[in-house]
C-alpha positions as CSV (number, residue, x, y, z in Angstrom):
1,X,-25.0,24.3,116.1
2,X,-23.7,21.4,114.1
3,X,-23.2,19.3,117.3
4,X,-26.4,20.1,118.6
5,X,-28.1,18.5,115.5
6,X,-26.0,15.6,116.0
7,X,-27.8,15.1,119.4
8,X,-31.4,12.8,119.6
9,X,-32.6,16.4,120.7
10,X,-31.5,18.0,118.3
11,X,-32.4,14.9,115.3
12,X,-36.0,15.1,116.9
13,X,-36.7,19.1,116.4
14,X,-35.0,18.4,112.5
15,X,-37.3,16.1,111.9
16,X,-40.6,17.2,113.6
17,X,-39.5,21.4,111.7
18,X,-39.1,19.5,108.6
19,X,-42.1,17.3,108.8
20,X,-44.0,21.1,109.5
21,X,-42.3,22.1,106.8
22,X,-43.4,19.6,104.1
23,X,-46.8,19.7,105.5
24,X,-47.4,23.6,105.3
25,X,-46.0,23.9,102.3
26,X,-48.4,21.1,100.6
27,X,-51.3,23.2,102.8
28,X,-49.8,26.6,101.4
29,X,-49.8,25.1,97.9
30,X,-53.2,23.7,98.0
31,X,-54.7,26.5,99.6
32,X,-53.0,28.9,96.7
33,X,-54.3,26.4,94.1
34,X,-58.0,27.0,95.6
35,X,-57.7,30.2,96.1
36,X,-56.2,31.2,92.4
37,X,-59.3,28.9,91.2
38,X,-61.9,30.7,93.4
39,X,-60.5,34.0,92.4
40,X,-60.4,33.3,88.2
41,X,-63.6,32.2,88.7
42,X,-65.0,34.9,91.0
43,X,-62.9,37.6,88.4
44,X,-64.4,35.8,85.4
45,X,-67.7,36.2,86.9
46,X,-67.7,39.7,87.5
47,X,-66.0,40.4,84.1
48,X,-69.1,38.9,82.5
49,X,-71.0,40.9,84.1
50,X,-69.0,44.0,83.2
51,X,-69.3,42.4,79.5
52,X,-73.0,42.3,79.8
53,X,-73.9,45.3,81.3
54,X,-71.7,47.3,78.9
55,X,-73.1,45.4,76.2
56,X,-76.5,46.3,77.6
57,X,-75.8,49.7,77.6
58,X,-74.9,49.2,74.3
59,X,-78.0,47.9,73.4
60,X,-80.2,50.2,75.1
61,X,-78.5,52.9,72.7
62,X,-79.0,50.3,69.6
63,X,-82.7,49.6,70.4
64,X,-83.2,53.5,71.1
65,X,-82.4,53.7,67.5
66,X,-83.9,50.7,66.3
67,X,-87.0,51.3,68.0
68,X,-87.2,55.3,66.7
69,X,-86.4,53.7,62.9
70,X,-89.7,51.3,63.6
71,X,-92.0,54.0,65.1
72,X,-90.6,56.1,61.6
73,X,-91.5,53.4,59.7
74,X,-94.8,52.9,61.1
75,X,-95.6,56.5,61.0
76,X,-94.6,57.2,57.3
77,X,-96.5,53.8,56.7
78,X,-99.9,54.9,58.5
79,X,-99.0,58.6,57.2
80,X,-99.1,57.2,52.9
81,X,-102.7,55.8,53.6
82,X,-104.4,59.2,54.5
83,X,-105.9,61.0,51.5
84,X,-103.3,64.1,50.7
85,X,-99.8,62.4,52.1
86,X,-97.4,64.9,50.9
87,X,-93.3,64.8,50.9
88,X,-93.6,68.1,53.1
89,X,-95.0,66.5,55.6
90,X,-92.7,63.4,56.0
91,X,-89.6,66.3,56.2
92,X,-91.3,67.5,59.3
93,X,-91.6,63.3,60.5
94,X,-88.1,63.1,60.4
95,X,-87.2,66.6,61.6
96,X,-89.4,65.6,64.8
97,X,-87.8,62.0,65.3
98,X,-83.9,63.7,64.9
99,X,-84.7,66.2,67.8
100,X,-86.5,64.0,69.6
101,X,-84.2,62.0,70.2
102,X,-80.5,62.6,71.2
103,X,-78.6,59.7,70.8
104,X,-79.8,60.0,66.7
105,X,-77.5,62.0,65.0
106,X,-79.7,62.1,61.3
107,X,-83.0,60.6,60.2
108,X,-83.5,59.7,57.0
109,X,-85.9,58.3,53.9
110,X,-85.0,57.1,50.4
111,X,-87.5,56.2,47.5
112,X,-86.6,53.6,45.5
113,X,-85.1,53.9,42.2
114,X,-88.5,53.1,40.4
115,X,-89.5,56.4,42.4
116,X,-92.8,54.7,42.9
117,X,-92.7,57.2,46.0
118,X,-93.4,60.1,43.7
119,X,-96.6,58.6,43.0
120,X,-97.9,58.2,46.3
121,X,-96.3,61.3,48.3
122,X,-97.3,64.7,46.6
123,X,-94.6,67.5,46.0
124,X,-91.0,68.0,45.1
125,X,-89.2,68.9,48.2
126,X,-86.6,66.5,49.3
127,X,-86.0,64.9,45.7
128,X,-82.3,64.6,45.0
129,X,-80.7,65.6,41.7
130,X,-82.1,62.2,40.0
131,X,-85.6,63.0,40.9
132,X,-85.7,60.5,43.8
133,X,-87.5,61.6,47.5
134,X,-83.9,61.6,49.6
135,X,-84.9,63.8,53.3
136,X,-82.4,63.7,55.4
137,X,-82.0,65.8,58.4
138,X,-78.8,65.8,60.2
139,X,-77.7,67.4,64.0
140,X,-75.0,69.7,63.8
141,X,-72.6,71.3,66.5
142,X,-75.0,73.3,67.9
143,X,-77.0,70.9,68.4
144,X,-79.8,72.2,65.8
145,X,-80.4,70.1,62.2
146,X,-79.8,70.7,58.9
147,X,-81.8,69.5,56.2
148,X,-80.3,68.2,52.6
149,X,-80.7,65.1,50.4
150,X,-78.7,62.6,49.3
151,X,-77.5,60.2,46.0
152,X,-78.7,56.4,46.3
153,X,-75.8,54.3,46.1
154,X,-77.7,50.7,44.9
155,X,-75.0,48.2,46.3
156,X,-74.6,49.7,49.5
157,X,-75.4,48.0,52.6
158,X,-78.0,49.7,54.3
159,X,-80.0,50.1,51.0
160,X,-79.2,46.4,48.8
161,X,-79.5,44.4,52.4
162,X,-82.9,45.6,53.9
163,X,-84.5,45.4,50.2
164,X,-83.4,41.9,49.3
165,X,-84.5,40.6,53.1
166,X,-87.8,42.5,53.9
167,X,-86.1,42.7,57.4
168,X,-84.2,45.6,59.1
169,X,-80.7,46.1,59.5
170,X,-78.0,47.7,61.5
171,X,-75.1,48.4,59.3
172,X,-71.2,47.4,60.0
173,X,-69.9,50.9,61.4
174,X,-68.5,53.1,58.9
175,X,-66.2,56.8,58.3
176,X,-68.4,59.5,56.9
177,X,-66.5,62.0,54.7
178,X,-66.8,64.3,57.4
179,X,-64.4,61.7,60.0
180,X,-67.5,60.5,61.7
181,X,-68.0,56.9,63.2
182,X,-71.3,56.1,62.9
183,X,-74.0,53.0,61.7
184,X,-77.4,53.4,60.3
185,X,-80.3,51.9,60.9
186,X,-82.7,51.0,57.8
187,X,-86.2,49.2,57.6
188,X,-88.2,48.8,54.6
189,X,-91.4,51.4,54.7
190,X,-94.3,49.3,53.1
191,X,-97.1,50.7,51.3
192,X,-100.0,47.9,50.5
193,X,-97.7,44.8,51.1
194,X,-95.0,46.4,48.6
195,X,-91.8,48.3,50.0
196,X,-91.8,51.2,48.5
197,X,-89.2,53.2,50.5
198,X,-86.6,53.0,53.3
199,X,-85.8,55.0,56.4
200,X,-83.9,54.9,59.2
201,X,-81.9,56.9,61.2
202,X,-77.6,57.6,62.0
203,X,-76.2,56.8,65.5
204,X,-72.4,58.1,65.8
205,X,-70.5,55.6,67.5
206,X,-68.5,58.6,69.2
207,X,-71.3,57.9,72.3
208,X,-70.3,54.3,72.3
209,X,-66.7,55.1,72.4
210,X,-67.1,57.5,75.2
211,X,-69.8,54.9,77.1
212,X,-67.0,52.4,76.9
213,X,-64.6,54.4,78.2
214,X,-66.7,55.2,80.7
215,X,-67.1,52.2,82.3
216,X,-65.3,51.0,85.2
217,X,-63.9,48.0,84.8
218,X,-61.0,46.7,86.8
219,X,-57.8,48.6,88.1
220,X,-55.6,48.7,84.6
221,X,-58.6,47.2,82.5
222,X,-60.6,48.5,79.5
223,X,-63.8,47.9,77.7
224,X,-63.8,47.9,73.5
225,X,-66.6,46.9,71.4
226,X,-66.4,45.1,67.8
227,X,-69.2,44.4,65.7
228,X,-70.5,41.8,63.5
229,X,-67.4,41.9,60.8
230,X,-64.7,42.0,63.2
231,X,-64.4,45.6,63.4
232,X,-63.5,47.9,65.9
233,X,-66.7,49.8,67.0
234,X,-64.8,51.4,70.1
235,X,-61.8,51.5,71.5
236,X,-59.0,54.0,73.2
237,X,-56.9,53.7,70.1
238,X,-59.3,56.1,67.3
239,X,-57.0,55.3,65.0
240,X,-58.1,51.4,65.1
241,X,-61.6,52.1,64.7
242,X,-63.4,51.1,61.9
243,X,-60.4,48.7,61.1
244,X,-60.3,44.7,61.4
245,X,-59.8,42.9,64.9
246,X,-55.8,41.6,64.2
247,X,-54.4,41.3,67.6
248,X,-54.0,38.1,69.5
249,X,-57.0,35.4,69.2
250,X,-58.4,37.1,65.9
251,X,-60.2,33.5,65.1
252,X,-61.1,33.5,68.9
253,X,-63.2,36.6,68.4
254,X,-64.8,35.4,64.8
255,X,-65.9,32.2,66.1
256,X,-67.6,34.2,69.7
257,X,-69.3,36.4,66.7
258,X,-70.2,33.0,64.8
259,X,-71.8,31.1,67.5
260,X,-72.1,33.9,70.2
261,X,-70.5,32.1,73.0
262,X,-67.7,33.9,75.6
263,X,-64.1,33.5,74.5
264,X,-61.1,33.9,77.0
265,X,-58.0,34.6,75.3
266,X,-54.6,34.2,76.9
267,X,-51.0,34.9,76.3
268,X,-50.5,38.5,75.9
269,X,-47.3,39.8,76.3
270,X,-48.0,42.7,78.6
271,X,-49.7,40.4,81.1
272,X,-53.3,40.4,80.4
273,X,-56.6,38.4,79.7
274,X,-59.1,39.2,77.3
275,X,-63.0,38.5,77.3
276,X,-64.5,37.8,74.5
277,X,-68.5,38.7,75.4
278,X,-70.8,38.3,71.9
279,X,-74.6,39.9,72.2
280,X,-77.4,40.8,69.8
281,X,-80.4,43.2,70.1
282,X,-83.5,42.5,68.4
283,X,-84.0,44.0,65.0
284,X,-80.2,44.5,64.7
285,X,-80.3,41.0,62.8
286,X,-76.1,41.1,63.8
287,X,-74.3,40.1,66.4
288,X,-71.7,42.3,68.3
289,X,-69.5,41.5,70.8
290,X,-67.3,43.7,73.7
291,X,-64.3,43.2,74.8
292,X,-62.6,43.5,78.1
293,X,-58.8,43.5,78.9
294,X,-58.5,42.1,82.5
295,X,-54.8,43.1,84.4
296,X,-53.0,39.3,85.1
297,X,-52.8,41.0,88.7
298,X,-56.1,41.0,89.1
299,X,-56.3,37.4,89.2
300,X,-52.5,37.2,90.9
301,X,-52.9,39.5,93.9
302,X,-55.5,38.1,95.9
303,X,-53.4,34.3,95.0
304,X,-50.1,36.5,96.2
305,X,-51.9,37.6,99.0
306,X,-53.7,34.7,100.3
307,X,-49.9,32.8,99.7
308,X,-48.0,35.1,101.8
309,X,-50.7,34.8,104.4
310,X,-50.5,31.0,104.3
311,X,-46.3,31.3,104.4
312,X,-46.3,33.5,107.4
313,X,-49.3,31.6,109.4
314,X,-47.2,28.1,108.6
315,X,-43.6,29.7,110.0
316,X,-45.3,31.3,113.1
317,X,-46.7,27.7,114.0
318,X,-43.4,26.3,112.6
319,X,-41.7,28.8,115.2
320,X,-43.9,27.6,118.0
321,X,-44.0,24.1,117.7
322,X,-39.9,23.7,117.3
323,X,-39.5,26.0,120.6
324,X,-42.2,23.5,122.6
325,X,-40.1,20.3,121.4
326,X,-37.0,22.3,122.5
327,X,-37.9,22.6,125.6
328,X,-39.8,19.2,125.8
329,X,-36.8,17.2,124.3
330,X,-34.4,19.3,126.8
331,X,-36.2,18.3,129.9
332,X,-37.6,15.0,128.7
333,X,-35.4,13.8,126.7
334,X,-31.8,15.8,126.3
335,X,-31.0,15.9,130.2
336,X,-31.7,12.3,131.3
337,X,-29.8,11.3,128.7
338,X,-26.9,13.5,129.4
339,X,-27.3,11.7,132.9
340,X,-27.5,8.0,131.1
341,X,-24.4,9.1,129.4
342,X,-22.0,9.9,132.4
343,X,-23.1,7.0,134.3
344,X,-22.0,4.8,131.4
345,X,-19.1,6.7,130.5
346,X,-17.8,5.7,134.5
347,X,-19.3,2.1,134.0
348,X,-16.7,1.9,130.7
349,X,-13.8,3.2,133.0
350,X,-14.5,0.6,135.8
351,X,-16.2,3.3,137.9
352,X,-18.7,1.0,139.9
353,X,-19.8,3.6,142.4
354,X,-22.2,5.4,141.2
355,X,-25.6,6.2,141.7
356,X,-28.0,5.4,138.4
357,X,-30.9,8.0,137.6
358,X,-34.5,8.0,136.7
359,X,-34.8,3.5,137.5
360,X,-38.4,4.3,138.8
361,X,-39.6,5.7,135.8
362,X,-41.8,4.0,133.8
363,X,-41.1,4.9,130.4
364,X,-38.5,4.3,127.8
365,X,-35.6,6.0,130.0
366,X,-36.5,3.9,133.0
367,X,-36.1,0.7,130.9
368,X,-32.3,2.2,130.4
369,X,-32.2,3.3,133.1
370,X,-32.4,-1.0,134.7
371,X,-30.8,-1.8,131.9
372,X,-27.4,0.2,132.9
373,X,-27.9,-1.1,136.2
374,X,-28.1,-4.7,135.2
375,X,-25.0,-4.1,133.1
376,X,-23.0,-2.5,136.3
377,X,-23.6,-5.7,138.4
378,X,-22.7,-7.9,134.9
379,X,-19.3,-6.1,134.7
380,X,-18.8,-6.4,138.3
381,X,-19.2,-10.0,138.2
382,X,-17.2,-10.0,134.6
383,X,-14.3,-8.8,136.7
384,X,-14.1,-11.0,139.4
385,X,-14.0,-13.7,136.9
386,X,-11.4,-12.3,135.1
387,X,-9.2,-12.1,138.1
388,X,-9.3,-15.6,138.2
389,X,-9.0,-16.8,135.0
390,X,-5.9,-14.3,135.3
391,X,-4.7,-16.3,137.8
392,X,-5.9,-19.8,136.3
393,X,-3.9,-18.4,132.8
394,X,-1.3,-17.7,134.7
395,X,-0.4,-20.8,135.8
396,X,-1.4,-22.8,133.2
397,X,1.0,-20.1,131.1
398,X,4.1,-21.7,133.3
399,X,2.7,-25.1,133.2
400,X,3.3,-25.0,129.6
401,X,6.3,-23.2,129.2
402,X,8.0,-26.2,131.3
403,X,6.7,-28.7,129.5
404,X,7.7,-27.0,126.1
405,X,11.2,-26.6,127.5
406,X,10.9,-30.5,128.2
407,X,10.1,-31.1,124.8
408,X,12.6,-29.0,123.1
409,X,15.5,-30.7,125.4
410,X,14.3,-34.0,124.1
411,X,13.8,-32.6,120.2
412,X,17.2,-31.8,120.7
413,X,18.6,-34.9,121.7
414,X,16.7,-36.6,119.3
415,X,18.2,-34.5,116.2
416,X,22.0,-35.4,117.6
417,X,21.2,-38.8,117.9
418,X,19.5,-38.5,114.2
419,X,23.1,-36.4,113.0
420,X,25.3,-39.0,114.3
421,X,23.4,-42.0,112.5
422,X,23.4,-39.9,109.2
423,X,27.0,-39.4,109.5
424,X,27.9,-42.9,109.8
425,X,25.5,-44.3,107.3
426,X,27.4,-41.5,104.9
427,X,31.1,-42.9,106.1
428,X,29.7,-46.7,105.2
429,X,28.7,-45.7,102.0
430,X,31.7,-43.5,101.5
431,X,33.6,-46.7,102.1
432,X,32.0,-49.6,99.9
433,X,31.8,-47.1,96.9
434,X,35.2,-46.6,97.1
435,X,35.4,-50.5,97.3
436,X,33.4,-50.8,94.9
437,X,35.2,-48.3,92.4
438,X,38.6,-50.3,92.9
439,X,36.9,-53.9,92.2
440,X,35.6,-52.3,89.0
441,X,39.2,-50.9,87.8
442,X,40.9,-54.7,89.1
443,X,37.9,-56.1,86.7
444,X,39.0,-53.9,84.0
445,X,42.8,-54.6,83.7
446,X,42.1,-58.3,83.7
447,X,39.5,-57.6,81.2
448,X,42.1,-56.1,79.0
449,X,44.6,-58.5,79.5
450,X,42.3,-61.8,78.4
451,X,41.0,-59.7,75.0
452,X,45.1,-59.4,74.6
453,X,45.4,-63.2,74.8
454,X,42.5,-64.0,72.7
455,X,43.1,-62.0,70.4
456,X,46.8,-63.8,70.0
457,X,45.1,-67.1,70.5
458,X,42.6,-65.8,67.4
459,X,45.4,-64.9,65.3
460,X,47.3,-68.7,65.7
461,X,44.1,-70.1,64.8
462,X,43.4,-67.6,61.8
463,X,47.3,-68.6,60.5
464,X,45.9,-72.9,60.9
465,X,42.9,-71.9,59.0
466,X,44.6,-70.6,56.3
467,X,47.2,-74.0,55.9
468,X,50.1,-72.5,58.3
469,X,51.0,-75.7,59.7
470,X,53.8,-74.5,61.3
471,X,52.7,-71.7,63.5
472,X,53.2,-72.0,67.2
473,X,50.7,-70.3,69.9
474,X,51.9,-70.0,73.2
475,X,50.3,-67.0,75.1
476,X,50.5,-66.2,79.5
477,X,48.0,-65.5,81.0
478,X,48.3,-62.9,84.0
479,X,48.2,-63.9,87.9
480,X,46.5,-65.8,89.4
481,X,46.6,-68.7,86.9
482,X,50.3,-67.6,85.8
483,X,50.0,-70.6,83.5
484,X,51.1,-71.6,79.7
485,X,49.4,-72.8,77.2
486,X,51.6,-74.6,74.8
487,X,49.9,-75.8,71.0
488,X,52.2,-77.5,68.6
489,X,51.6,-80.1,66.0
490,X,54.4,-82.0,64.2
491,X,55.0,-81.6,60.2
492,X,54.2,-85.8,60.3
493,X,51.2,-85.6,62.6
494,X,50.2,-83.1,59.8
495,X,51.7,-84.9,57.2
496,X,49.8,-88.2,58.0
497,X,47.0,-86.9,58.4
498,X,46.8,-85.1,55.1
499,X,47.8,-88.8,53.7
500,X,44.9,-90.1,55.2
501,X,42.5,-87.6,53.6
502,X,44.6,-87.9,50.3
503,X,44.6,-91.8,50.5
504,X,40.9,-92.2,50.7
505,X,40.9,-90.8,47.5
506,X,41.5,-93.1,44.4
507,X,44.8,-92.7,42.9
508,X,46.6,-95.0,40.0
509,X,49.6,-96.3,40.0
510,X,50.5,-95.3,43.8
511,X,50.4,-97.0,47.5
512,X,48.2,-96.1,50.3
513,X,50.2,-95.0,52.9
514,X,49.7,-96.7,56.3
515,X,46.9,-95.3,58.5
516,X,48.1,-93.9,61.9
517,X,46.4,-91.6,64.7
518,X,47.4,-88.3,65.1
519,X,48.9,-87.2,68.2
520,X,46.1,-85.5,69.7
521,X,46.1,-81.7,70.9
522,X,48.2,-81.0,74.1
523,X,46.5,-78.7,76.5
524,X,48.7,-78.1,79.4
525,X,47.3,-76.5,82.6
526,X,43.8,-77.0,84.5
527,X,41.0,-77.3,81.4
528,X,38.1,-78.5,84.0
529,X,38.7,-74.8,85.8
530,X,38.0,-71.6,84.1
531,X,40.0,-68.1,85.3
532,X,38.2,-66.1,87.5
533,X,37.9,-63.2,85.4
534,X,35.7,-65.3,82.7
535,X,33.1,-66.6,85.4
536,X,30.1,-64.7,85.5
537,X,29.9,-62.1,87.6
538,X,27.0,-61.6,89.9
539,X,24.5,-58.6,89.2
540,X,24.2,-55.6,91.4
C-alpha cells in the first residue's frame, strides 16, 4: 500500500480523496451550522408557542375569575340601589356565583371597617365576630358549599391593595391553613362613587398545577408557572410552590416579570434550556410568567441527525469518486507510464531496440512519448562519438606518455649535470677557506712576534726617557727581514751634548766647552722598506 502511494497514480487519488475530504467536511460543517440554527430557531418558535398557549390557558382560568369577581361586583353594586337591599340576599349572590362557576373555589364580600355596609344592607347574617358583613361561601369535597365568615386582616393584600388603588387585584398565590394553593381576586364594590365593600372570589391553583402538567410540551420537557413576585405558582415539585424562583437565571426571570419580554436561560447542568415567557390578563394588574424546560436534545438530534446524514452522503461520493480516478489513473495514467518506464529503463542500459509507445497521442504522454524517442537517437549518436573520442584519447594518451618520458630523461640529465657543478663549487670553496684559515694563522704569528719587538723596542726607549744613557736596544726581527737593528750612543756623544745644553746657560767662573755635533742615530738595515707584516692589508 505504501508503494502504491508513492506512484503518480497513487499521489493523484491522495490528493483528489483529500481535496473531497476537506471540501465535505467544510459542507458537513456548514450544513450542521444551518441546520442547528434552523432547528433553535424552529424549537424556540414552537416553545413560544407552547409558552403562550399555556399561558393562555392560564388566563382564560384568571379572566373566568376576574370576570365572575366584576359581574359580583356589578350585581351587589346594582343590588344596594333598590329600595330593601338586604345582607340575605347578597349570601344567596355569592352562593349562586360559587356554584356557578367551577373553577371558583369561594366567593366572598367584606365591609369595611367603618361598617358603613351595615347601613346600607339590612340584617345581621354574615356579620363576623366584630360586627362587620364577612359572607363567604366556600366548595367543599363533595363538591357542595359551606357558608361562614371571616376576620378582616387590614394590611393584607387583597384588602390594603384594592382600597388604596380603586382598581382590582389578583393577589401573589398563597397557603391557606387548610394546605391549599390558591389567589384571590378582589375589586372594590361602590356605592354612590364611594367604596364601601370588597368582594371577589378564591381560585386554587391545584387546577393550574394540574393544567400545567398537562400540557404536552416536548419529549423530557415541563411547563411551570411563577407569578408576579417570583413565586412558584405551579410546578411538579409541591413542595416549591408558593416559594421564591432561586434556581439558575433568578434575575433572568425578575427582569422578564419587570419588562415582560421572553428570557432564554442557559447552562444547566442536566442539559437543558429554559423559557422565560412573561403575560398579563386584564384586570389582574400583575404580570405572570411560565416557564418551560426544553431537553438540549431537542435542539441536538435533528443537528446529529442531519450531520450523520451529511458524513455518510460525503463518504459514499468520497467512495465513488476515488474508485473512478482509480480506474481512470490506471488506464490513463498508471499503465502508459509503466510502459514509458521500461522503455527508458532499456534506453539507460544501452538497449536501442525497442519499440516506443503511445508517440501518436496527442496529449501529455505523447509529448514523452517523442521526447524518449528523440533521446534514443541522441544516445545513439552520443555513442558513436564516444567511440571515437575513445580512440582520439587513446592516442593522444600515448602521445603524451612519450613525450613525458622525453622530458623526464632530460630532467634527469639536467639534475646530474646540476649535482656535479654543486659539488665542485663546494670542493673550490672547501679549498680557499682552508687557504684562507692558514693565511690568517701565518698573519697571526707574525703579529705576535712584531708586538714582542715593540714592546722591547718601547721598553729601551722608556729606560732613555727616564736619563738611562747607557741602555742598549738591539731586537731581531723574524724571517723574512732576518735583520738587526743596532742603537747605541756614546757616554761623550751624550756627554757633549748635555754640555751644550749646560753651556748655553750662564755660569761664573767656568769655560764653555767647545761645541761639537753629535754623532747622529745609526739605523742599520732597509728604513725606506717597511716588513710585510706592517703594510696594510687589503679588505675582504
Amino acid at each position: 500500500m505504501k508503494s502504491y502511494y508513492n506512484s503518480v497514480s497513487g499521489k493523484l487519488i491522495l490528493a483528489a480523496g483529500v481535496a473531497i475530504t476537506l471540501i465535505m467536511m467544510t459542507y458537513t460543517g456548514f450544513s450542521a451550522w444551518r441546520t442547528q440554527t434552523r432547528v433553535y430557531e424552529q424549537t424556540m418558535a414552537v416553545a413560544e408557542q407552547q409558552s403562550s398557549w399555556a399561558a393562555s390557558q392560564v388566563g382564560l382560568q384568571m379572566t373566568e375569575a376576574i370576570a365572575a369577581s366584576a359581574a359580583l361586583s356589578g350585581v351587589l353594586e346594582g343590588y344596594m340601589e333598590t329600595e330593601t337591599p338586604t345582607k340575605s340576599g347578597v349570601i344567596q349572590m355569592l352562593e349562586h356565583v360559587t356554584l356557578k362557576y367551577k373553577n371558583i373555589y369561594s366567593a366572598w364580600m367584606s365591609g369595611l371597617e367603618n361598617n358603613v355596609l351595615n347601613g346600607l344592607l339590612a340584617g345581621q347574617e354574615g356579620n363576623n365576630a366584630a360586627g362587620v358583613f364577612t359572607p363567604y361561601w366556600t366548595r367543599n369535597e363533595t363538591d357542595d358549599v359551606d357558608f361562614t365568615s371571616f376576620d378582616i386582616a387590614l394590611d393584607q393584600e387583597w384588602y390594603a391593595v384594592p382600597l388604596k388603588t380603586g382598581q382590582s387585584l389578583a393577589t401573589e398565590p398563597y397557603m391557606t391553613s387548610e394546605g391549599i394553593m390558591m389567589t384571590s381576586i378582589s375589586i372594590p364594590v361602590r356605592h354612590k362613587g364611594e367604596i364601601v365593600a370588597l368582594a371577589g372570589v378564591d381560585i386554587t391553583l391545584a387546577n393550574m398545577v394540574a393544567l400545567m402538567a398537562e400540557i404536552e410540551t416536548f419529549e423530557g420537557g415541563q411547563m411551570m408557572l411563577v407569578d408576579n413576585a417570583g413565586k412558584w405558582a405551579a410546578n411538579p415539585d409541591a413542595a416549591q410552590l408558593a416559594k421564591p424562583y432561586s434556581d439558575l437565571g433568578e434575575d433572568q426571570v425578575r427582569l422578564a416579570l419587570a419588562d415582560g419580554e421572553p428570557r432564554v436561560i442557559t447552562g444547566f447542568g442536566d442539559e437543558r434550556t429554559r423559557i422565560v415567557y412573561p403575560f398579563t390578563v386584564d384586570g389582574m394588574s400583575r404580570t405572570w410568567a411560565t416557564i418551560l424546560d426544553v431537553p438540549d436534545e431537542v435542539f441536538d438530534a435533528p443537528v446529529y441527525a442531519e450531520f450523520v446524514t451529511s458524513v455518510i452522503a460525503g463518504l459514499t461520493i468520497l467512495l465513488l469518486v476515488i474508485g473512478a480516478l482509480y480506474l481512470a489513473t490506471m488506464r490513463v495514467v498508471k499503465r502508459p507510464l509503466l510502459q514509458m518506464l521500461g522503455a527508458i529503463n532499456a534506453l539507460a542500459a544501452r538497449n536501442y531496440n525497442i519499440s516506443l509507445p503511445d508517440t501518436q497521442r496527442r496529449d501529455e504522454m505523447g509529448a514523452m512519448a517523442k521526447s524518449v524517442s528523440t533521446l534514443r537517437e541522441n544516445l545513439i549518436e552520443k555513442d558513436e562519438m564516444e567511440a571515437e573520442q575513445v580512440l582520439l584519447r587513446e592516442a593522444a594518451e600515448a602521445a603524451r606518455e612519450s613525450q613525458n618520458a622525453e622530458e623526464a630523461r632530460a630532467r634527469q640529465e639536467r639534475e646530474a649535470r646540476r649535482a656535479a657543478d654543486h659539488a665542485r663549487e663546494l670542493k673550490e670553496q672547501e679549498d680557499r677557506e682552508a687557504l684562507r684559515r692558514e693565511q690568517e694563522a701565518e698573519n697571526d704569528r707574525r703579529a705576535a712576534e712584531l708586538s714582542d719587538v715593540i714592546e722591547s723596542l718601547a721598553k729601551g726607549l722608556r729606560g732613555v726617557a727616564k736619563g738611562d744613557l747607557d741602555v742598549a736596544i738591539a731586537t731581531g726581527f723574524p724571517p723574512p727581514m732576518n735583520r738587526s737593528v743596532s742603537i747605541s750612543t756614546t757616554r761623550s756623544t751624550t756627554s757633549s751634548s748635555l754640555s751644550r745644553r749646560s753651556a748655553s746657560r750662564p755660569r761664573k767662573s767656568r769655560a764653555e766647552p767647545k761645541k761639537s755635533a753629535a754623532p747622529p742615530l745609526i739605523c742599520r738595515g732597509r728604513p725606506n722598506k717597511m716588513p710585510p707584516h706592517w703594510r696594510k692589508r687589503p679588505r675582504r
